[in-house]
MOPAC internal coordinates of N, CA, C and O (Angstrom, degrees):
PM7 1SCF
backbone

  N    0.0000 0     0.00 0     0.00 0    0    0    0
  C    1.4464 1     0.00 0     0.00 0    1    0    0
  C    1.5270 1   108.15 1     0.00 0    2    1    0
  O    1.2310 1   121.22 1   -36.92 1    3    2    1
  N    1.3271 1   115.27 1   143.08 1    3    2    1
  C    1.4864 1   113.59 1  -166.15 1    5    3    2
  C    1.4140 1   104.81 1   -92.23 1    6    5    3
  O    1.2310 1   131.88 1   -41.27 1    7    6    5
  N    1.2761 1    94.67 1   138.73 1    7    6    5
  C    2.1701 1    98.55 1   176.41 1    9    7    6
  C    1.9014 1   103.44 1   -49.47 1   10    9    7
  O    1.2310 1   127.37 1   -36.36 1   11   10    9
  N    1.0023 1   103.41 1   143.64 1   11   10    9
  C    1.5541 1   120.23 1   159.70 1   13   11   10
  C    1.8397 1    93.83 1  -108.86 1   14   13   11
  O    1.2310 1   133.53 1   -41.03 1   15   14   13
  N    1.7909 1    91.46 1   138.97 1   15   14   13
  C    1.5044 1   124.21 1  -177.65 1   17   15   14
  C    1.5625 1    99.12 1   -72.19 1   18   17   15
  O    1.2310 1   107.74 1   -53.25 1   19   18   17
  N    1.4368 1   140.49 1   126.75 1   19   18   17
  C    1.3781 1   131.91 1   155.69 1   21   19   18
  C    1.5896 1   103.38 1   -41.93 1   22   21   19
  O    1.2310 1   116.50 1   136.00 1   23   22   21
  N    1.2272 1   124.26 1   -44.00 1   23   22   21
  C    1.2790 1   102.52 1  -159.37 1   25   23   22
  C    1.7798 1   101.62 1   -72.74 1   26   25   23
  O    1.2310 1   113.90 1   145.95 1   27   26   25
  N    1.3760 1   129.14 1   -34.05 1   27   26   25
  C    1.6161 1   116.84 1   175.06 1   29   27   26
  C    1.4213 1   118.89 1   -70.06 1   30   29   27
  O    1.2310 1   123.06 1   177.92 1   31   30   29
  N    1.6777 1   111.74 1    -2.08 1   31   30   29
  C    1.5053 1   120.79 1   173.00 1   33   31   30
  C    1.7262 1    98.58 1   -87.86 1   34   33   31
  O    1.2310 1   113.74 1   150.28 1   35   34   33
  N    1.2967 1   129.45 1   -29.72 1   35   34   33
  C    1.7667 1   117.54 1   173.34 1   37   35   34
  C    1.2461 1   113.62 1   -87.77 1   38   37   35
  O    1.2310 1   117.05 1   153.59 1   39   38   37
  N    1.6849 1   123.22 1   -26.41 1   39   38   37
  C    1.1183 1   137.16 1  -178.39 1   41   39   38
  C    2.1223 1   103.74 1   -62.25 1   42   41   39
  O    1.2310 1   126.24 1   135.32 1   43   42   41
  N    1.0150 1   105.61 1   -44.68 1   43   42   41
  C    1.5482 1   114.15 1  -178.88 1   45   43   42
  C    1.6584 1   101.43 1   -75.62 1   46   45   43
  O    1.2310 1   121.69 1   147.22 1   47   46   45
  N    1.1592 1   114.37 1   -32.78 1   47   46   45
  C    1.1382 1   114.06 1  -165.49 1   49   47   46
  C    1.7578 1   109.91 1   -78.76 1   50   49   47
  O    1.2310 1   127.50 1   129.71 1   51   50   49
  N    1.5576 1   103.17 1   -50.29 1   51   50   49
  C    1.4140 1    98.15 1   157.59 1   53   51   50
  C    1.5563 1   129.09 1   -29.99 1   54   53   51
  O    1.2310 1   132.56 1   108.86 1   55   54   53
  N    1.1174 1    93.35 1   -71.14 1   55   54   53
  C    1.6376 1   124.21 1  -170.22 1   57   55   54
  C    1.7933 1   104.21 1   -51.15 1   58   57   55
  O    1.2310 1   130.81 1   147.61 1   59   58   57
  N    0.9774 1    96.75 1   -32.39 1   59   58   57
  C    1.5390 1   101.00 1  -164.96 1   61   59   58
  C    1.8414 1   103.04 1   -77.84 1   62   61   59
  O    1.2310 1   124.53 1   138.66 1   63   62   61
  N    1.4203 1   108.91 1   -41.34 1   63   62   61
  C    1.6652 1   140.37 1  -175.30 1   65   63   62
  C    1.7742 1    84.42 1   -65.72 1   66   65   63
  O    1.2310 1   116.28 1    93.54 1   67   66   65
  N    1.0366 1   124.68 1   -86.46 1   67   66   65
  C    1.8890 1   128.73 1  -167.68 1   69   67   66
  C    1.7167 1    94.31 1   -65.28 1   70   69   67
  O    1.2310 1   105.67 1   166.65 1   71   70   69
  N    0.9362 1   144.17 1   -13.35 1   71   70   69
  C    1.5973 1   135.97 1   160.70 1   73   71   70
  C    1.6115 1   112.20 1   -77.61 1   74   73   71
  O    1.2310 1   120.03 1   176.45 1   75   74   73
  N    1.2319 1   117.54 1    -3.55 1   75   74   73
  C    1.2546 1   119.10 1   177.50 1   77   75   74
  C    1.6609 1   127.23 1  -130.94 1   78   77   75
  O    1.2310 1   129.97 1   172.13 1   79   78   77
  N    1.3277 1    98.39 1    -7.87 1   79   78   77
  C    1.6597 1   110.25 1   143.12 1   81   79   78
  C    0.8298 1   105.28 1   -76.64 1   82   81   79
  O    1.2310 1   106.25 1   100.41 1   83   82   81
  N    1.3710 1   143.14 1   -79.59 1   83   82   81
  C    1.2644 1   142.78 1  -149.62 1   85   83   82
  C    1.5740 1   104.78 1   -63.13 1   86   85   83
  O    1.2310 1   112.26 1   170.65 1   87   86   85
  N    1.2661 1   132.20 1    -9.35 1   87   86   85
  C    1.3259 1   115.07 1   168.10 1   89   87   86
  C    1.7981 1    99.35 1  -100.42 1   90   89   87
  O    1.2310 1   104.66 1   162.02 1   91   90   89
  N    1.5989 1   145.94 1   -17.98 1   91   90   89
  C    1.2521 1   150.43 1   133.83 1   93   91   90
  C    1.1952 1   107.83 1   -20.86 1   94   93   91
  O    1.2310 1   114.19 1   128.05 1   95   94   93
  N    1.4379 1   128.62 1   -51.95 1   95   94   93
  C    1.8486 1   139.01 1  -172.60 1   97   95   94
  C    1.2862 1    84.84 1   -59.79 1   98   97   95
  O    1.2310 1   115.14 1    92.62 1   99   98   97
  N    1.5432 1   126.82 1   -87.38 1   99   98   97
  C    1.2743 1   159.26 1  -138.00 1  101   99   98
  C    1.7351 1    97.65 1   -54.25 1  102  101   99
  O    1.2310 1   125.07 1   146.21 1  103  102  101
  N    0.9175 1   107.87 1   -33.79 1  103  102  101
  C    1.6963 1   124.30 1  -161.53 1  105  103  102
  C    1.3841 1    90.28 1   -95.02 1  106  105  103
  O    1.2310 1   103.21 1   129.96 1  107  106  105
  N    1.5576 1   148.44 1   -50.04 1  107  106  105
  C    1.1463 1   163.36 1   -64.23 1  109  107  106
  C    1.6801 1    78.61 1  -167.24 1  110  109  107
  O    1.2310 1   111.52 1   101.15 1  111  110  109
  N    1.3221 1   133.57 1   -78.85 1  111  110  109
  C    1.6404 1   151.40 1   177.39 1  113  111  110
  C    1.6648 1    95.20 1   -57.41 1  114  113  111
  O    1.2310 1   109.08 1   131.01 1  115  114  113
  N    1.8633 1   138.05 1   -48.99 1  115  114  113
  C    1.5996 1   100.11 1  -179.32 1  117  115  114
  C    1.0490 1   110.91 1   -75.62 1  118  117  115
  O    1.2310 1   119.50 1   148.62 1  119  118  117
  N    1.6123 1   118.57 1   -31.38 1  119  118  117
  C    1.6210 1   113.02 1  -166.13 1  121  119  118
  C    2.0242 1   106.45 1   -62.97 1  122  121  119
  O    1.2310 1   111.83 1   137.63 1  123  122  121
  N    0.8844 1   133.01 1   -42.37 1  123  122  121
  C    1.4745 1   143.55 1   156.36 1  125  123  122
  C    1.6405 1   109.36 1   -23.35 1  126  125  123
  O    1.2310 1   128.30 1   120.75 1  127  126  125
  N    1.2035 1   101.63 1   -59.25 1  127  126  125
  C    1.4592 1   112.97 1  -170.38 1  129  127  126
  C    1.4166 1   107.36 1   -83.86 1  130  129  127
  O    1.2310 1   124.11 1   171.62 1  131  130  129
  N    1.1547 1   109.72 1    -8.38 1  131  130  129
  C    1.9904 1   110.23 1   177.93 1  133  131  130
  C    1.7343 1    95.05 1   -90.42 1  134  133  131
  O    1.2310 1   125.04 1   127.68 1  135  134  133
  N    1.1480 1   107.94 1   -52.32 1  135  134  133
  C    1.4423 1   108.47 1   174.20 1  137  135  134
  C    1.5557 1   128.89 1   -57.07 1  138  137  135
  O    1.2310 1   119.14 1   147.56 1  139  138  137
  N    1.3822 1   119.24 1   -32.44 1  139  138  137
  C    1.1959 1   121.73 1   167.43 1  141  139  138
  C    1.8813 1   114.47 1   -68.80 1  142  141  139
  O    1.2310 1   130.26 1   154.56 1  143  142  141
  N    1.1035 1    97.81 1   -25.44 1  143  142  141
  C    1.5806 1   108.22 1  -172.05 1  145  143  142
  C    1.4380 1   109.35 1   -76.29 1  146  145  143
  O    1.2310 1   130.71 1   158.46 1  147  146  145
  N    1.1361 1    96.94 1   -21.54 1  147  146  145
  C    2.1143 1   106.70 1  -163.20 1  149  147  146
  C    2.1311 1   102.55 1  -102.71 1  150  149  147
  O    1.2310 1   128.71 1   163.21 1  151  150  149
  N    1.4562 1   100.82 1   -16.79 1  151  150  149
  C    1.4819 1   106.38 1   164.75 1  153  151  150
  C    1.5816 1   125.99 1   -65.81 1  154  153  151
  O    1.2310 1   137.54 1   -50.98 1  155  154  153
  N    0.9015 1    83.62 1   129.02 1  155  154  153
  C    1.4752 1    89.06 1   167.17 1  157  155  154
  C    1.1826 1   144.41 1   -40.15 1  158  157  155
  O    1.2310 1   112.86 1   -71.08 1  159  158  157
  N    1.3219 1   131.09 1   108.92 1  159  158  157
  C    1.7403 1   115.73 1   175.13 1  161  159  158
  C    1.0196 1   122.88 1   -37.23 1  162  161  159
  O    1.2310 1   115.81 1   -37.61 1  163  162  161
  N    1.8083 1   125.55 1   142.39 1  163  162  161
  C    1.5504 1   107.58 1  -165.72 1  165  163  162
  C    1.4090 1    87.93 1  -113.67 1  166  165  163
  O    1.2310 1   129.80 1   -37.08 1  167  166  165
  N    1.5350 1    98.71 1   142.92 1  167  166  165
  C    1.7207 1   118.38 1  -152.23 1  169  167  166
  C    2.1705 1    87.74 1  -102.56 1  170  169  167
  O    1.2310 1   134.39 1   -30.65 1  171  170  169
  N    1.5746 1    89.78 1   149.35 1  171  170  169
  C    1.5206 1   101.58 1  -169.51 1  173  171  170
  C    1.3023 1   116.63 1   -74.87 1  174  173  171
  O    1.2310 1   125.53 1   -43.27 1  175  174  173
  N    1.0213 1   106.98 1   136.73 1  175  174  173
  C    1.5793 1   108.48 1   175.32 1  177  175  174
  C    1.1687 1    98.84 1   -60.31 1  178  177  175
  O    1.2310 1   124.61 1   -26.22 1  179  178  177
  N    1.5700 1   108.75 1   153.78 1  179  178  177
  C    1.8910 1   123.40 1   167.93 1  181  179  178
  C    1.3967 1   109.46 1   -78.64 1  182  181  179
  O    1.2310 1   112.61 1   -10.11 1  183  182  181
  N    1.1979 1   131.57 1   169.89 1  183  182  181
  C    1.4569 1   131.91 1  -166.53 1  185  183  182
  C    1.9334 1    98.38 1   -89.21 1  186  185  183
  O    1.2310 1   134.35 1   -35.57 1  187  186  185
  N    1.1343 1    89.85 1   144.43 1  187  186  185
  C    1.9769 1    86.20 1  -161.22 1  189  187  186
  C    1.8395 1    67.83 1   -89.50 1  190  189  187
  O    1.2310 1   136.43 1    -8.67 1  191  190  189
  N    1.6337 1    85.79 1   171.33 1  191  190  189
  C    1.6017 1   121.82 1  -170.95 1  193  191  190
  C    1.3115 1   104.70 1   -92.22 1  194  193  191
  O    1.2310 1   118.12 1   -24.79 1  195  194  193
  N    1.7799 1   121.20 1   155.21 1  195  194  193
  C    1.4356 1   125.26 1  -163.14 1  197  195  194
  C    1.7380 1    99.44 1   -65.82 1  198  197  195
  O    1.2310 1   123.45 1   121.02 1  199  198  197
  N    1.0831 1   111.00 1   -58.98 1  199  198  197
  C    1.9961 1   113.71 1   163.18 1  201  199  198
  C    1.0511 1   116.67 1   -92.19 1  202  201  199
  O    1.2310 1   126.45 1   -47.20 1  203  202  201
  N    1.0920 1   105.21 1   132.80 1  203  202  201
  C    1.8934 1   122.23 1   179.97 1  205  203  202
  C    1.5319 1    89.84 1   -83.95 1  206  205  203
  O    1.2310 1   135.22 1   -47.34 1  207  206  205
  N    1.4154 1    88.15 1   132.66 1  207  206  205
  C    1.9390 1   120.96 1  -169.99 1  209  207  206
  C    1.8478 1    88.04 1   -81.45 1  210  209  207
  O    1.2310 1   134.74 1   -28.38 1  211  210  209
  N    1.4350 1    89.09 1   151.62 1  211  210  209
  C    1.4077 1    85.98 1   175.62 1  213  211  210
  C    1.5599 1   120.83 1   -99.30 1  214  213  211
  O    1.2310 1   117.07 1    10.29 1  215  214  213
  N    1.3516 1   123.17 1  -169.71 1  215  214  213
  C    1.5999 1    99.44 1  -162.35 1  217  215  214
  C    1.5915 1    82.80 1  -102.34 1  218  217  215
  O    1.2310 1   129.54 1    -7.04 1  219  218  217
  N    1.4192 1    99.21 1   172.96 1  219  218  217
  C    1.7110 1   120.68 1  -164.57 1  221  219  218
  C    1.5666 1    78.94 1   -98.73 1  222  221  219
  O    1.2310 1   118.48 1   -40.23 1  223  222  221
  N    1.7193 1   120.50 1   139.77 1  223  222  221
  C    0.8940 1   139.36 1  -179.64 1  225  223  222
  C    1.9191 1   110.77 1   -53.84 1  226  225  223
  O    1.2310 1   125.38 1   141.67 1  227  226  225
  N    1.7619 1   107.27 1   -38.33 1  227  226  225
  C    1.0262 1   113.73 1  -158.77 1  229  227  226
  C    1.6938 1   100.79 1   -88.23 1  230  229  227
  O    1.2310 1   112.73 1   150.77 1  231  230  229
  N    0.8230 1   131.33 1   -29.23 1  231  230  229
  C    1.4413 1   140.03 1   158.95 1  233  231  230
  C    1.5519 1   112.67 1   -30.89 1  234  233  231
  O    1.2310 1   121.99 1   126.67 1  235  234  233
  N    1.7321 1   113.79 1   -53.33 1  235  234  233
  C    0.9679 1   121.09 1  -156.33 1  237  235  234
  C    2.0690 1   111.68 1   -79.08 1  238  237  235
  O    1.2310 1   132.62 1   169.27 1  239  238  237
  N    1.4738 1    93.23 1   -10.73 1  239  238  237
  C    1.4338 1   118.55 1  -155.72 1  241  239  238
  C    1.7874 1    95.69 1   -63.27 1  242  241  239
  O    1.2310 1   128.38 1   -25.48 1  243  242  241
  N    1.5010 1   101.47 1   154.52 1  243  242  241
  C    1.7959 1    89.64 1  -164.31 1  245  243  242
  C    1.8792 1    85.34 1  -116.75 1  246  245  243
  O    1.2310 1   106.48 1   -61.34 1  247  246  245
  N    1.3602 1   142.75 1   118.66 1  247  246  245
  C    1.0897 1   127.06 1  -173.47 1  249  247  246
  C    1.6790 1   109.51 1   -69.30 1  250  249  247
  O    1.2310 1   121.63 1   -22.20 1  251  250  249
  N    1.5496 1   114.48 1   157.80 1  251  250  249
  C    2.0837 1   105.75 1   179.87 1  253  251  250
  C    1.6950 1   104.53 1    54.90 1  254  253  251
  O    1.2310 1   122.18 1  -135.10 1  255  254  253
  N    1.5736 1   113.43 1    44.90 1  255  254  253
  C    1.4864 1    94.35 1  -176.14 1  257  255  254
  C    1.6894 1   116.86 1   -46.08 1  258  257  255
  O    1.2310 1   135.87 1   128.02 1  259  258  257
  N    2.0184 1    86.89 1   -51.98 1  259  258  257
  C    1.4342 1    97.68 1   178.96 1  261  259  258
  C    1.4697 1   131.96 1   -52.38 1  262  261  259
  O    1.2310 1   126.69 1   143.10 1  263  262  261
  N    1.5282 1   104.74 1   -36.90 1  263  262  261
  C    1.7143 1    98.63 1   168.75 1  265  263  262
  C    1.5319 1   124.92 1   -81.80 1  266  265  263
  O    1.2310 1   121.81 1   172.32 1  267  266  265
  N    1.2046 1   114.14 1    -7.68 1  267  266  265
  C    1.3907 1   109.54 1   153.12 1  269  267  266
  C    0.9552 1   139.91 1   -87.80 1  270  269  267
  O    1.2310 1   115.13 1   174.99 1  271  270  269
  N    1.7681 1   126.83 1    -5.01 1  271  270  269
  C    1.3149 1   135.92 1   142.29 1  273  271  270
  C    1.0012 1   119.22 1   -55.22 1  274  273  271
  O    1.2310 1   120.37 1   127.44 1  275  274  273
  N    1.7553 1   116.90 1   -52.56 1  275  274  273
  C    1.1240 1   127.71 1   172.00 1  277  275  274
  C    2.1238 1   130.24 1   -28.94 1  278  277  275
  O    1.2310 1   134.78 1   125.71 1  279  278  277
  N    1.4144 1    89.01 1   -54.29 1  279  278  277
  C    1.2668 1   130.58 1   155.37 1  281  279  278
  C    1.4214 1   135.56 1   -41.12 1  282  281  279
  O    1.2310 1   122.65 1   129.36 1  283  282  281
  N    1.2383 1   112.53 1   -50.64 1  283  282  281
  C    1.3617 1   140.73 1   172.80 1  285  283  282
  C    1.6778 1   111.12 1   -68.45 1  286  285  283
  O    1.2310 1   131.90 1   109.45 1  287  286  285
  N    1.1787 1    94.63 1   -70.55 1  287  286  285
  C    1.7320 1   124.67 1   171.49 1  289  287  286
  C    1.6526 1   103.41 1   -35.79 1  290  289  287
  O    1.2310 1   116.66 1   119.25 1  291  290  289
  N    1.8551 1   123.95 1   -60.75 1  291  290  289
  C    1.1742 1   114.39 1   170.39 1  293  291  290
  C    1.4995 1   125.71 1   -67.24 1  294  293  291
  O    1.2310 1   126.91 1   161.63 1  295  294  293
  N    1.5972 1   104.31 1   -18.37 1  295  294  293
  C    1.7763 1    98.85 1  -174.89 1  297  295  294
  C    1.7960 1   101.63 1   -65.44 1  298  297  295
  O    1.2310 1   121.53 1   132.98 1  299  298  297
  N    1.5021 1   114.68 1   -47.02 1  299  298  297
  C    1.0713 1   119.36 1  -178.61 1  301  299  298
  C    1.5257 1   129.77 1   -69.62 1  302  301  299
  O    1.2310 1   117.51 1   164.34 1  303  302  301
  N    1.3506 1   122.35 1   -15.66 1  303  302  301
  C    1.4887 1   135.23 1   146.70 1  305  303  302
  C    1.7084 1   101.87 1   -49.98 1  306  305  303
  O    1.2310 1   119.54 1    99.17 1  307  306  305
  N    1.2127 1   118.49 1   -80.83 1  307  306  305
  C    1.0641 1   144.40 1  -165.41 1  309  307  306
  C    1.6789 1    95.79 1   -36.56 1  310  309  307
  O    1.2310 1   122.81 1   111.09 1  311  310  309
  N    1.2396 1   112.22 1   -68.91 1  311  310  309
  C    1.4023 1   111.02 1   175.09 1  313  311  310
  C    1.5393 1   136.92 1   -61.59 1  314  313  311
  O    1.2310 1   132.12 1   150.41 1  315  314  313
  N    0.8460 1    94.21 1   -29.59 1  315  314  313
  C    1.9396 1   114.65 1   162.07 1  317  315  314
  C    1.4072 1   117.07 1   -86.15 1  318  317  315
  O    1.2310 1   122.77 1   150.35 1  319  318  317
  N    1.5857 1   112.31 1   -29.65 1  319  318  317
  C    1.3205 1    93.71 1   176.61 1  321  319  318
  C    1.7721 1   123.00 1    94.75 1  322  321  319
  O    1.2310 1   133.89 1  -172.68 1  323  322  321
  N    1.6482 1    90.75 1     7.32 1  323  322  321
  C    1.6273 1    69.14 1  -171.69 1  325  323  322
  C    1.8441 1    83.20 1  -126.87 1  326  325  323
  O    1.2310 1   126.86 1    30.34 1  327  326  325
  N    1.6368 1   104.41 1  -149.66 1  327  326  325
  C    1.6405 1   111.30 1  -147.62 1  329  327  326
  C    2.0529 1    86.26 1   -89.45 1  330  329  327
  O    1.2310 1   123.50 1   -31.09 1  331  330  329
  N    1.3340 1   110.90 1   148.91 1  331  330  329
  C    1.2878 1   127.97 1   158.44 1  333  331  330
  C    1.2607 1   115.79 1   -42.91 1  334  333  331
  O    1.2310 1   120.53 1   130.26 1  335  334  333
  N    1.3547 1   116.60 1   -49.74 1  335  334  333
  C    1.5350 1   125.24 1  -169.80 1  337  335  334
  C    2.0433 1   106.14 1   -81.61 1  338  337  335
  O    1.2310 1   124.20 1   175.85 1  339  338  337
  N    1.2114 1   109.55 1    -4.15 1  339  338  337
  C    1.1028 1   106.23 1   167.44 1  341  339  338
  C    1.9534 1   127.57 1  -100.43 1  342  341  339
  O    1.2310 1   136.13 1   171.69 1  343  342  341
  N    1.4914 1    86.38 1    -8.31 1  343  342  341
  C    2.0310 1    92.67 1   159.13 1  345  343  342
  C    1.3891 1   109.30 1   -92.13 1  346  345  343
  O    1.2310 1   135.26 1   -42.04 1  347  346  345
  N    1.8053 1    88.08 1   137.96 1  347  346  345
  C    1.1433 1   111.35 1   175.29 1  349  347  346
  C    1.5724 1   114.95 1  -111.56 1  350  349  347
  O    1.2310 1   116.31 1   -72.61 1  351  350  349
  N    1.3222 1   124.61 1   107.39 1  351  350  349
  C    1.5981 1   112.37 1  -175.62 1  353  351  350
  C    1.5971 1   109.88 1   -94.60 1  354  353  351
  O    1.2310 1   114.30 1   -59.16 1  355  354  353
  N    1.0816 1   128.40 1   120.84 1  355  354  353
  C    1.7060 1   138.35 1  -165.64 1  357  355  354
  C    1.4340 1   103.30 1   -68.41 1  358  357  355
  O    1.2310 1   125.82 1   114.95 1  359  358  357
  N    1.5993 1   106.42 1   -65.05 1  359  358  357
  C    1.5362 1   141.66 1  -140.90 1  361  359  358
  C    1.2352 1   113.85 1  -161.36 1  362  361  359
  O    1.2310 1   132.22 1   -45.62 1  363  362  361
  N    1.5652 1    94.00 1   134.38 1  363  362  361
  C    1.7687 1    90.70 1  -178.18 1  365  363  362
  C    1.7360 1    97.30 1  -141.63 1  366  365  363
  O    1.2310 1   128.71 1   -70.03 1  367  366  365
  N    1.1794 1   100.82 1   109.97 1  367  366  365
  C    1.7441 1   106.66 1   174.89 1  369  367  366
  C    1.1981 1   141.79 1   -90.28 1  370  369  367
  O    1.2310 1    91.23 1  -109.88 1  371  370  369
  N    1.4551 1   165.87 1    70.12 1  371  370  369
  C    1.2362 1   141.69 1  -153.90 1  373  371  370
  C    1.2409 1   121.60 1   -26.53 1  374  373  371
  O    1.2310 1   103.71 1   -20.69 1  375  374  373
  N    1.3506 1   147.60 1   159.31 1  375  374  373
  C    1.1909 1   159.55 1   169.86 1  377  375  374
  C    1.4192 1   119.11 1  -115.32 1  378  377  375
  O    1.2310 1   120.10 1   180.00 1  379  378  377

């Protein structure tokens, strides 16, 4: 059996590594474009009003405020690591 050169053993090896991103890209760019195609037309906004209406109090209402502070308060213990009784939550806004 004939010696193989290290260098045509990195040379393949390269080649083989950038022959397989570039088909990841390739795969990566139709699947993108199948998805953009299958979205939805984005429908026009209506013409907003000369004064912006204000919001209805009840709209704004967050349901379980307390258990989702509650909630919140342990994710962020939990992630920091330190005691429950040491978060303090101020304010909590929609976004």
């Amino acid at each position: 059996m004939p010696e193989v050169s290290n260098l045509f053993v990195v040379l393949m090896g390269i080649g083989t590594v950038f022959f397989g991103l570039i088909c990841i890209i390739l795969l990566c760019m139709a699947m993108s474009a199948v998805c953009r195609s299958m979205e939805k037309a984005p429908v026009a906004a209506p013409a907003a009003p000369a004064a912006p209406a204000a919001p209805a109090a009840g709209a704004e209402a967050i349901p379980n405020r307390q258990a989702m502070i509650a909630a919140i308060a342990a994710a962020i213990a939990e992630e920091e690591g330190t005691d429950l009784a040491g978060i303090r939550i101020l304010s909590v806004k929609k976004m």
